[in-house]
N, C-alpha and C positions, 0 to 999 in steps of 0.2 A: 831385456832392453839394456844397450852400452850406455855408460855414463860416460859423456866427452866433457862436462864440464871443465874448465881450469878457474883458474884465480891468475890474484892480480897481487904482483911484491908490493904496489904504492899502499894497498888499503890495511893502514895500523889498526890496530887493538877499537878505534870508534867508528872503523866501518867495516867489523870484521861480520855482520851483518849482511852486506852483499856480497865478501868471498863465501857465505853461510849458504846465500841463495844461488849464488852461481857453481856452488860444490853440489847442489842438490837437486840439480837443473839433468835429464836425461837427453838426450838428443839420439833420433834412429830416423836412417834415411828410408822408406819403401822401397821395395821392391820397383815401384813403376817410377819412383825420383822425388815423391813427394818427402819434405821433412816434417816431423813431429817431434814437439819439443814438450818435455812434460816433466812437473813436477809437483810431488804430491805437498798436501796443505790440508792440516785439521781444521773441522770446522763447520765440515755440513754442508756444503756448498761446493760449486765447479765450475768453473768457465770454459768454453769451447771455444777459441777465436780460429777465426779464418782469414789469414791476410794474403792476398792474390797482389801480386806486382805488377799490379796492371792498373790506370789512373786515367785521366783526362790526356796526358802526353800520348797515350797510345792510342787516341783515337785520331782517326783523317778529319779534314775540315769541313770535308762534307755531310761530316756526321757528329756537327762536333756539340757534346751533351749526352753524348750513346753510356758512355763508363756510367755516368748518373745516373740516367733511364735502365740502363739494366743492372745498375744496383738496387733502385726498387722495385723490378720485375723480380727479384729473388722472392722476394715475399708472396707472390703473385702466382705460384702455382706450381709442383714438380709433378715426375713418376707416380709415387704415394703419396703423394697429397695435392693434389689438382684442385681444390678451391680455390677460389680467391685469397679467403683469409686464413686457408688453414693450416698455415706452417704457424701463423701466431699464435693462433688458437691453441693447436696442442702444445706448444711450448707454454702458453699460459697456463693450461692445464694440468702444465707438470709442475704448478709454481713458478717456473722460470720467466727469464725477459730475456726480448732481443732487439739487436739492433744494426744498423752498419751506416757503414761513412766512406766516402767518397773523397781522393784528395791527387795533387796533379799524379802520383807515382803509385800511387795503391790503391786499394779496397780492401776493408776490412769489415768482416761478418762475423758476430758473434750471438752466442745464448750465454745465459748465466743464467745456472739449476739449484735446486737444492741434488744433494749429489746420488741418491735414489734414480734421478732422473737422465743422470746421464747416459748412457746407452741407449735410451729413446732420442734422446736431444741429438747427440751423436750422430744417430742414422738420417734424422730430420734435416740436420744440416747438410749431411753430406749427399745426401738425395738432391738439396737443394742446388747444391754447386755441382754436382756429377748430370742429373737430369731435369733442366728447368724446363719449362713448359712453353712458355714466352706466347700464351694466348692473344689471336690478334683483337680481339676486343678488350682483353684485360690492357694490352699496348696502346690502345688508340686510350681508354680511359686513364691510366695512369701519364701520358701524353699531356693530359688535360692535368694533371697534380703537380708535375713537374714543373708545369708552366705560374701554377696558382705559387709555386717554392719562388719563382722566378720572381713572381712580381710582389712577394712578401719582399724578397733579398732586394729588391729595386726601392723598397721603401722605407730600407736601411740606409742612413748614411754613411756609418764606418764602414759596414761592407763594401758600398757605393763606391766611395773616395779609393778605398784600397784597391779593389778589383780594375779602375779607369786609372788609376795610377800604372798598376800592369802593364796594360793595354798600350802606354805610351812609352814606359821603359823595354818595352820588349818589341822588335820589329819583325822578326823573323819566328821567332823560338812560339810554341803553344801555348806558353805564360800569356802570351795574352790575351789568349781567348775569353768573354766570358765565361767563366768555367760550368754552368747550367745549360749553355747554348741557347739561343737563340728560338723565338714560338716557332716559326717557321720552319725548322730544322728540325724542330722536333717534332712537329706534328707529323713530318716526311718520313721519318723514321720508321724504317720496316722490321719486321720478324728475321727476315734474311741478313738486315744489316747486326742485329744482335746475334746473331747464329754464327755470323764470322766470327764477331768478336770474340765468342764463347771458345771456337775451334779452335782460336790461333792461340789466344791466351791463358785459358783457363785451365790449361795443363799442367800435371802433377807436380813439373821440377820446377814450375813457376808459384808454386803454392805451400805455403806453409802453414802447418795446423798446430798451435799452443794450446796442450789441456791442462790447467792448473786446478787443485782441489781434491776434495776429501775421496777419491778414489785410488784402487792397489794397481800399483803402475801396471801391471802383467793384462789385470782387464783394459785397462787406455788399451795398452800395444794391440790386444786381440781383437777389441774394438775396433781399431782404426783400420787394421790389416780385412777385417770384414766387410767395412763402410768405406773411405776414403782413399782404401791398398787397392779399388778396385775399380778406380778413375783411369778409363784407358792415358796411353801415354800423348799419341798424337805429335804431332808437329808443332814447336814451339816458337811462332813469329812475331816480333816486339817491333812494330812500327815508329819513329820514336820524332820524325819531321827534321826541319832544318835547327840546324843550331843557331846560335844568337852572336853578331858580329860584335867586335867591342863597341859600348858606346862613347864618344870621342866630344860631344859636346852636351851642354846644360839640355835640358829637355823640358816643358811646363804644360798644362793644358789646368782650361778651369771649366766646374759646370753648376749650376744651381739648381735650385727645388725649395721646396715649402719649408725652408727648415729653420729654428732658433740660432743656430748655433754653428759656425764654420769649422771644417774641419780641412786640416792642411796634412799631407801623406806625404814623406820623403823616399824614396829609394834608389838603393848604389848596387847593382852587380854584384856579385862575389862569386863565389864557386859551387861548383858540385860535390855529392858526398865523397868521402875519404878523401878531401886535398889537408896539406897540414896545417892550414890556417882555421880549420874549422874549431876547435877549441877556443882559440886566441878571438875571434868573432861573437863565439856565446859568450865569452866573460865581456868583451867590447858591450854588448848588448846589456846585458845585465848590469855595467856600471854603468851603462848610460840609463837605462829607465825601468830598471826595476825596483819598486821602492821608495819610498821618500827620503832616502839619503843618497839616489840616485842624483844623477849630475845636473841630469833635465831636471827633474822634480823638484832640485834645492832652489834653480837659477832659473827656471823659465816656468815654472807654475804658480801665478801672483795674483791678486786683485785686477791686474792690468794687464794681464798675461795670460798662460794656458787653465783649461779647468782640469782637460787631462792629457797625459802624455806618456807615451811608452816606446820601448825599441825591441827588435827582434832579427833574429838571424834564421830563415828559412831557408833551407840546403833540402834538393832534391838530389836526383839520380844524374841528372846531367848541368843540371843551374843551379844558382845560390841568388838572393837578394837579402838584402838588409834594409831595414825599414822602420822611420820614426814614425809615427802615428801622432797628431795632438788636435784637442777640441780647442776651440776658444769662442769670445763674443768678437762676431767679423771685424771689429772696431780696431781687435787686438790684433789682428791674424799677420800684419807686417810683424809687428814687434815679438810676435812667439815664433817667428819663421828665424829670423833676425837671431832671436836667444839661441834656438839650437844649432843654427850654425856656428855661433861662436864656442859654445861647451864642444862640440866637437872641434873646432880646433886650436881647444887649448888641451884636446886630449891630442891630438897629433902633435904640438909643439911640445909640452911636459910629459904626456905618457898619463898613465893614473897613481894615486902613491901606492903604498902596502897596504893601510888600511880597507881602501875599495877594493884591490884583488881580493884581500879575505875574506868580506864580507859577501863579495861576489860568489868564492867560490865555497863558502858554506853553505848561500842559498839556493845554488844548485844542487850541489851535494844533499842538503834535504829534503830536497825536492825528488827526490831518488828514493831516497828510504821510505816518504810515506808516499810514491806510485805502490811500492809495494805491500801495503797495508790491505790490499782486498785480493783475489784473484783476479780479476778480471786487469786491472792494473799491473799484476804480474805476467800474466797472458801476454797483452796488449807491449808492455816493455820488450818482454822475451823475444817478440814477431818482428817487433818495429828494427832489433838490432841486429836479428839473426838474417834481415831480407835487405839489409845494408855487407853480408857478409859471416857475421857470426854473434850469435847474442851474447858471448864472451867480450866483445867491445864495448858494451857497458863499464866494464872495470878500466879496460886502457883510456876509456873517453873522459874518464875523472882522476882517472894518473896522470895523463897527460894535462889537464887542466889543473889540476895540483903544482905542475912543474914548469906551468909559465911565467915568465917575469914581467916588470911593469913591460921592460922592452918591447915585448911578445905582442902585446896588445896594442901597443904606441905604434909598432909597424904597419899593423894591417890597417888600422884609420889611415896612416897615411897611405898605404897599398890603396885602400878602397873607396873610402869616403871622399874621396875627391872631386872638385866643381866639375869636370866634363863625363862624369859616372854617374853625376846626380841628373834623375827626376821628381820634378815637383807636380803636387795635383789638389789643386784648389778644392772646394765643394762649398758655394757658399750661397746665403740668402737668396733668391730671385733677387734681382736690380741692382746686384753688385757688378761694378763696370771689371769688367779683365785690363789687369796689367798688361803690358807689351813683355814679352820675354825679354828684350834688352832692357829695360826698365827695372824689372825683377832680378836680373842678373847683377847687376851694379850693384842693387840694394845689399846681397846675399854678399859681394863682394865685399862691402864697404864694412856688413859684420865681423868678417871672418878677419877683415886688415883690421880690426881694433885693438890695442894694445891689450895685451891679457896677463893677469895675475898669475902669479906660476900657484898651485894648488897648495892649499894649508898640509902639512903634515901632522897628522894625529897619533899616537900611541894607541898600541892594540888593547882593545877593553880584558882587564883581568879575568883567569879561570876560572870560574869557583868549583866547587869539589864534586864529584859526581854523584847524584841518588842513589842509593841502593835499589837493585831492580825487586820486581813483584817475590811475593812468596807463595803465589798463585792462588790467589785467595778470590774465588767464583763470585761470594756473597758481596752484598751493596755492604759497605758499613756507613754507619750515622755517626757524626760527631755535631756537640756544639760548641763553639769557641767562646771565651770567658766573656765576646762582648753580646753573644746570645745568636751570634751567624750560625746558620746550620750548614754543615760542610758534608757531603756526600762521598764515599770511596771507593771504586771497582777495580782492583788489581785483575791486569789481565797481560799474561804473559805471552806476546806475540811480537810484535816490532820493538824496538829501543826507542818507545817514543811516549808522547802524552799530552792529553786534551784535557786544558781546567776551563772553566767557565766559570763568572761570576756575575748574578744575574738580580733583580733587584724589582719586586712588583711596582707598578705605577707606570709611570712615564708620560706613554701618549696617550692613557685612557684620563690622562688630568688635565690634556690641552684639551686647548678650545681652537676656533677661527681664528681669532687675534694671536693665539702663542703657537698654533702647528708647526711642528717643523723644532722646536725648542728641545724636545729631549734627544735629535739629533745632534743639534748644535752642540750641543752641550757635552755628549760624547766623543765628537769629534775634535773639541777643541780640549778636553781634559787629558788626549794623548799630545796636547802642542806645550808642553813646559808645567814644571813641578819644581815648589820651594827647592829641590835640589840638582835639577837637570833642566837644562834648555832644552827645546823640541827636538834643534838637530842634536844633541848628546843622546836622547830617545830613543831616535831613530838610528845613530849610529850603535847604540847597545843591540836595540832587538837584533836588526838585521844584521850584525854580528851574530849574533845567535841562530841566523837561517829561518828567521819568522818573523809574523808583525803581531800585533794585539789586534787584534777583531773586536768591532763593535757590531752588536745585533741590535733595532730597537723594534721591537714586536706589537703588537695591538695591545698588550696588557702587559708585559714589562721590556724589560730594556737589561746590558749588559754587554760585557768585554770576554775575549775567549782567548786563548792560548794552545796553539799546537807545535809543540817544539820536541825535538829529540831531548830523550833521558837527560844526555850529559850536560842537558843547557837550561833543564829545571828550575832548578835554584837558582840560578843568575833571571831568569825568566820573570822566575813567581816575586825577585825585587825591584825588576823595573814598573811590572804589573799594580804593585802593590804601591807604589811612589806615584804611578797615575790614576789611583781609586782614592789615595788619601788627602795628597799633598798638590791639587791642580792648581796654575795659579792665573788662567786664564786670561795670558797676554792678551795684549789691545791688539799689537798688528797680528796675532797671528788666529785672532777671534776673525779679525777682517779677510785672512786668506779662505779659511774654514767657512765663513759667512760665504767668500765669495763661489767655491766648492761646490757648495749646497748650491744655491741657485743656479750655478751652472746644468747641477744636475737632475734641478727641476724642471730648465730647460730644455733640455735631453727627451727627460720624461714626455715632453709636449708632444717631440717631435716619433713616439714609440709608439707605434700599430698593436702595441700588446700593453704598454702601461697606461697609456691614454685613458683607452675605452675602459679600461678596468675601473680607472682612476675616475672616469665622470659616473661610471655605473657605481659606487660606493659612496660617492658623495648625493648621489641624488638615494639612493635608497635608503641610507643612512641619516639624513635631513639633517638635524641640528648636533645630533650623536658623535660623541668624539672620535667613533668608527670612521665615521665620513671624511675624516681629512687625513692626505698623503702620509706615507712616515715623513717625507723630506719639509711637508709643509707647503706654503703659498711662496710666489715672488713677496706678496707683499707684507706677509706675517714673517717671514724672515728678517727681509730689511728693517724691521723696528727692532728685535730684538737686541737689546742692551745687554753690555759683563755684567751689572747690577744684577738683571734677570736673571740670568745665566749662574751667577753665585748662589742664588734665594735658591733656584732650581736643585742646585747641586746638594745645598745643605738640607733639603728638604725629601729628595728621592735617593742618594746614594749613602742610607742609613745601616749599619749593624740589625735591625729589627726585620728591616725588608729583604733581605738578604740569603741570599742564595749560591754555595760553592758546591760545586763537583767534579772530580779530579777520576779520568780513565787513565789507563794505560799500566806501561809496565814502571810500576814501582810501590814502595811499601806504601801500608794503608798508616800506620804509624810515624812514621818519618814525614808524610805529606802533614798530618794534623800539626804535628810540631810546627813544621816549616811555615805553615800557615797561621797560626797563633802567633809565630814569632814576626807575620810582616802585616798579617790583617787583624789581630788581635784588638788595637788600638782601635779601631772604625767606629768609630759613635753611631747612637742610635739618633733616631727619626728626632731632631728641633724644631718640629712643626706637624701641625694636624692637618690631614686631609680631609676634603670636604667627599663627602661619598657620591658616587658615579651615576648620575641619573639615567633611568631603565630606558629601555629602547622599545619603540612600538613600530613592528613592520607597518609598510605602506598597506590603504585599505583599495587600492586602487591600482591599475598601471599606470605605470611613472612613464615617460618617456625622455631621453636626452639626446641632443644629435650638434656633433660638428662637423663639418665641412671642409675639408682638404686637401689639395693636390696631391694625390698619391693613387697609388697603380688598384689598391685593396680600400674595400669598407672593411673593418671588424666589428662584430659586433657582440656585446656579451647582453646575456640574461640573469638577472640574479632574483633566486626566489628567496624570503623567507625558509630558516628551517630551525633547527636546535643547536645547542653547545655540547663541547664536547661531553658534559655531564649527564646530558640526559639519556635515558635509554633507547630514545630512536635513533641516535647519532652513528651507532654500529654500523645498522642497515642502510641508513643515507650514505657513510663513509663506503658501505661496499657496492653503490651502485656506482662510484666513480669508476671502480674499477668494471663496472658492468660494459657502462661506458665507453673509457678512452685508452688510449694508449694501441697500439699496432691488430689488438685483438678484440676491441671493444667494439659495439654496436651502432655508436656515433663513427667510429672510425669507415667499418665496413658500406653505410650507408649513405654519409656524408659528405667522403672522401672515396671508398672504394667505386661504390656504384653510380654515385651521381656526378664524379668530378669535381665536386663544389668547392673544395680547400686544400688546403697542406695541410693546416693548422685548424683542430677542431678539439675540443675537450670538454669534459662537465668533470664536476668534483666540489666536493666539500672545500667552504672558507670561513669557515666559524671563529669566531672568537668565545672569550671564553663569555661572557655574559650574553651574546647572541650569534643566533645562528645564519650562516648565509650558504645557498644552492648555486654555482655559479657555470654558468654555459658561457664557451666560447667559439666564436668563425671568423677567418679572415677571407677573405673571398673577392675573383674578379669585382670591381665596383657595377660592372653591367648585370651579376649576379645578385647584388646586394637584395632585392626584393626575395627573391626564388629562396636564395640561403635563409632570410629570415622567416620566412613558411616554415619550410623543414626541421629548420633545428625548434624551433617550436614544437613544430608537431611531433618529433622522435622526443622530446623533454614529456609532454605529455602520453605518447604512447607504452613509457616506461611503468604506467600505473596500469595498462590494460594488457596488449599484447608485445609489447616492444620487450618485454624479459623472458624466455624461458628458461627450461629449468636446465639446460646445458651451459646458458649464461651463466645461470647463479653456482652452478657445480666449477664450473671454471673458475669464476672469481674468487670465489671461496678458497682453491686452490693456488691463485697465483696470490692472493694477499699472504697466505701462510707463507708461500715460498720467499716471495719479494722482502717480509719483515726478517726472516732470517739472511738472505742477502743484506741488506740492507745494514743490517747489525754486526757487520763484518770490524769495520771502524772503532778506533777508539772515541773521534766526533761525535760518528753516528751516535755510541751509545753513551757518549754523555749528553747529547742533545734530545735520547729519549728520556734518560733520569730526568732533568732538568724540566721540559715539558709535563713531563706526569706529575708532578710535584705542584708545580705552580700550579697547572689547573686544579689541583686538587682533584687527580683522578685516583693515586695510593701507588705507588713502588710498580706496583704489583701488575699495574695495569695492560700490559703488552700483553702479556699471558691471560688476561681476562679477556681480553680485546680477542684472542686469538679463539679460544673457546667459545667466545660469545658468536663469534663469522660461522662459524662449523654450523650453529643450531640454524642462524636463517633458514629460512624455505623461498622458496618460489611465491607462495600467496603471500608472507609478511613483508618481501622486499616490495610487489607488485601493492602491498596495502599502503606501506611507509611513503612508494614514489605517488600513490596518486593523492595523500595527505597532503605532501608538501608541493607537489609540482601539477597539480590541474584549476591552482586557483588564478584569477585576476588579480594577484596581489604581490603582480611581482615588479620589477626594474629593467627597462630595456635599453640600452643605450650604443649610440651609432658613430664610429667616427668612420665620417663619408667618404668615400672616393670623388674624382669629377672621374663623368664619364667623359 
């Protein structure tokens, strides 16, 4: 195999990291035209991606939703292996997982193996894309799944708003299509119409195969050259439709629905891939809304303004749009329309300073380094740049974005974001009256004529000196810090990068009804200012740094994370450490944070998956601090007082309760120090806790049900079960995988043979003091009855005949596989320390866990399922569709 890799003169000595990976990248064309990109990676693991450049643009209008539909007919049956479900199967069975995605200009199909398994995976896939089956009944039924994707995606609003925004900013071009198609069209949808599609597109020189991972490049090349070298060539026809004329005037359209909360979507035109504006657009993008020291974020996200807000630059093969996104309460929706017109143009009259290019373009920049932290992320990069051209543009697309000046980015807002390039797209409450477009236009106008402040100019935040990297040191180390925190260490030498965690027992298991939602608050607002930093000085350090501080707040504890490259460590681990010690819980900015949260309890109301979740735990959980939201209520929020908020903080964020653990590449000694010297001080616990009263499952079915306008019922079941501590918990944890996910038994029967969902799953939701069984459907609402039989009945047929022993030999093998994938990260594997600890399951626990999966049988899982899942003592709960 020839090495074509190059490198890139821009990337110095702190991202000599990606001239690493693109020095080690191979590249060989087939014989028949296909390319294959590969490059090997320790570690146990491999990924096969397949990206075909082929998308929704290349489908006719008469067929439009085909690229979709026969990206899940791939799953659906080939040559060797004509079942239904059994390209999942055996890839489950190798341990591996797959999956693929649909988007306007590609398709991409992938496995991820443990790397034993590659050569089976390999042939699976390439069986799959060289000879699919495309059975007309497996067609007509998955017809019926597409449609159920369809009207989940309908009763999304951010999808909603974005997708009908399309629709009107695009007149000619396939952007506007709904991109699922339409029921009707897909139900019309033939064998022969996928068979074109198959013939014209899915040819070699249109296909690119990334195998990233622990195998010897010589077997990949032999491999591919057996399996994928053997894809006839064919004729290669890209139908690609009319192009898109300029748009020349304002554009608006508004629609309603059941919802809390309005959501307002802007977009402008821009170009297609390789014009030279496209650098100059993502950093435009990224100073406008990425982040909280973003432009929108600082100036338009308020009490009286947005909950949230973002921008993005989407560049296809032949089009480009740019796009603000923002939620608000409808009340707001003029005045958050209003804001961002204005931030943008006072970025076309000023430009942005220096500070926001850097910070922009660090956090791109690390955005890059940890894609490459697992294989499949490597894979999925390599494909994504080599089928724009060459996957060596990676490095020129962050040189070039290195070497732009404010000018660079000042031009294209003016170039683009302009009134007669814009369209606007409502989505608000039911009974909200529409503006007149000339009404809306004057408004937009009158923001943009407002005098404007030309931009503060800030000094770049100081270096600090770089960590010394790992000494490759495998073992966990223990430390405890002189104020009694116990600190965790895994040196692991793979990326220049590193995940700390500091985590803290209590939280939400201490609320009640009246305080839910408090130990969010509380986090969220301890990153808005500190005895030594204003919020925005906060937010301008991290994101300088190419990160934010993560807050997690869990059923039984609560905490802050850190994932930031090596060289930004130490400056990291002090802003971190300035917001665990020294919060000082401003008033106004308690009141943005306050306002945040209820925006995003709101949200929640309006979510076909957190809803139903959310009324099925408070009804099974009754008086239980289990039962209430992490975000909380509307109306246990709004009382919450800084008073509380201080009591809270000096009473949960203790030295005693405390919990650090630092992955990544760096010493396990230099981190103790580092940390001593910033968390040292942290006092212990100034208040007693009252202990956590025990939980008694329902003796009865519970039922719950709301009512809503929306296309889907969802409905979840939750049974009583165990905690992670108990010794049933293994075998409950490996019927999820019995279960769900592309190869599970819910999947094949609920979804494959009966049409009933998209969306269907069981699995373990334990907390650690109690246990919970949780089944989920979303389903046509004319379905609602029929789905809640079934998934019943397959819940309880998992204790009699619903398992056998092919189920359990496969699960067995994909949980082995999946936990080694999985553990790829330095995240991942500090968020396994960090979990096994807290619950108090021992270090050690993966490894037991793993051992312990192998022993089940066939009768103990069939004993464990009908223990916990054939009683009356469970939770049902419905949030309704109208028919």
């Amino acid at each position: 195999m020839t090495s074509t890799a190059g490198s890139s003169s821009f990337l110095n000595s702190q991202f000599s990291i990606l001239n690493s990976f693109l020095d080690s990248v191979q590249k060989t064309v087939l014989p028949n035209g296909l390319t294959l990109l590969f490059r090997h990676q320790p570690g146990g693991v491999v990924a096969i991606n397949t990206w075909v450049k082929a998308g929704y643009f290349h489908e006719p209008d008469e067929v439009a939703g085909m690229a979709h539909l026969f990206e899940h007919m791939f799953f659906k049956g080939s040559a060797q292996f004509p079942g239904a479900e059994e390209i999942a199967r055996h890839v489950s069975s190798l341990g591996g997982s797959t999956n693929a995605g649909t988007i306007y200009d590609s398709t991409n199909y992938y496995f991820v193996l443990p790397s034993e398994g590659f050569v089976r995976g390999l042939e699976i896939q390439a069986d799959a894309i060289a000879h699919p089956l495309f059975d007309p009944d497996e067609l007509r039924k998955e017809c019926e799944v597409v449609i159920e994707e369809s009207n989940r995606k309908l009763d999304n609003p951010p999808a909603v708003a974005t997708e009908r925004m399309f629709e009107i900013a695009f007149t000619q071009h396939r952007m506007k299509r709904w991109r699922i198609g339409s029921n009707d069209v897909l139900r019309n949808i033939k064998r022969e119409n996928l068979l074109a599609f198959f013939e014209t597109l899915y040819r070699p020189e249109n296909i690119i195969v990334s195998v990233v991972g622990d195998v010897p490049a010589q077997q990949a090349l032999d491999a591919m050259l057996r399996t994928f070298g053997q894809l006839s060539v064919g004729t290669l026809r890209k139908e690609r439709g009319p192009s898109e004329p300029p748009q020349n005037e304002f554009r608006y359209g508004q629609g309603t629905a059941d919802i809390k909360q309005s959501y307002a979507v802007m977009g402008w035109h821009t170009t297609g891939e390789g014009h030279e504006d496209e650098e100059a657009l993502d950093l435009l993008a990224s100073i406008l809304g990425s982040g909280k020291y973003s432009r929108l974020y600082r100036h338009v996200v308020a009490p009286d303004g947005a909950s949230t807000i973002s921008a993005s630059n989407s560049v296809f093969e032949d089009v480009g749009i740019f796009s603000v996104r923002a939620s608000c309460d409808d009340a707001n929706l003029g005045k958050v329309e209003a804001g961002i017109v204005r931030e943008i143009e006072r970025l076309r009259q000023f430009g942005p300073t220096e500070l926001e290019l850097e910070l922009s373009r660090n956090g791109l920049e690390s955005g890059f380094v940890f894609a490459l932290e697992d294989v499949l992320g490597q894979a999925q990069t390599l494909a994504f740049y080599e089928a724009r051209g060459d996957y060596r543009q990676m490095a020129r697309h962050l040189e070039k974005m290195r070497g732009l000046t404010a000018g660079d980015v000042q031009r294209v807002a003016r170039t683009y974001l302009d009134e007669k390039n814009l369209t606007l797209y409502r989505y608000r409450p039911h009974g909200a009256a529409a503006a007149l477009r000339e009404d809306l236009l004057e408004e937009l106008r009158r923001a943009a004529a407002v005098e404007l402040q030309v931009p503060e100019v800030r000094p770049l935040p100081r270096r600090r000196p770089e960590p010394s990297p790992a000494n490759i040191q495998r073992n966990i180390q223990r430390f405890v810090l002189s104020n009694g925190a116990t600190l965790f260490v895994l040196e692991v030498k793979r990326t220049p990068t590193v995940s700390m965690s500091v985590d803290f027992r209590g939280g939400r298991i201490r609320e009640d009804r009246r305080s839910a939602g408090l130990t969010q608050l509380m986090t969220r607002v301890m990153r808005r200012g500190t005895t030594g930093r204003t919020a925005e000085e906060i937010d301008e350090e991290i994101e300088f740094l190419g990160t934010q501080i993560g807050i997690g707040v869990d059923d039984d504890y609560f905490g802050f994370s850190l994932d930031i490259l090596r060289r930004h460590f130490r400056h990291g681990v002090e802003i971190l450490a300035d917001v665990l010690l020294h919060p000082t819980f401003p008033a106004d900015r308690l009141e943005q944070e306050r306002h945040l949260q209820l925006a995003g309890i709101k949200r929640s109301l309006d979510s076909s998956s957190e809803r139903p979740l959310q009324m099925a735990f408070e009804t099974f959980f009754g008086t239980h601090p289990y039962a209430h939201p992490q975000s909380g209520y509307l109306d246990s929020v709004v009382s919450i007082s800084r008073d509380e908020l201080k009591r809270w903080f000096e009473g949960s964020v203790c030295a005693d309760e405390c919990l650090i653990v630092v992955t990544g590449d760096i010493d396990a000694e230099e981190v103790r120090v580092l940390l001593e010297e910033n968390l040292g001080s942290m006092p212990k616990s100034r208040s007693l806790h009252p202990a956590v009263e025990s939980f008694t499952p329902p003796a009865a079915v519970r039922e719950v049900v709301e009512i809503r306008d929306k296309k889907q019922s969802a409905l979840v079941y939750v049974f009583p079960s165990v905690p992670p501590a108990h010794s049933d918990w293994i075998p409950i944890r490996l019927l999820q995988d019995v279960t769900s996910g592309l190869a599970g038994t819910f999947f094949a029967e609920l979804r494959g043979k009966r049409s009933l969902a998209y969306t269907v799953y069981a699995g373990d939701s334990s907390r650690e003091l109690a246990g919970a069984f949780v089944a989920y459907i979303a389903t046509d609402a004319v379905k609602e009855e029929e789905a809640r039989i079934a998934l019943l009945e397959e819940l309880r047929r998992l204790g009699e005949d619903g398992i056998q022993a092919a189920d359990v030999a496969r699960a067995r093998s994909h949980m082995a596989g999946s936990t080694r994938i999985r553990l790829q990260t330095n995240s991942a594997l500090r968020n396994e320390i960090s979990q096994n600890y807290l619950y108090s399951l021992g270090l050690d626990f993966t490894e037991r866990f793993l051992e312990r999966i192998h022993a089940v049988t066939l009768e103990e899982l069939r004993a464990v399922a009908k223990k916990y899942l054939s009683s009356d003592n469970y939770t049902v709960a419905i949030l309704r569709g109208k028919i």
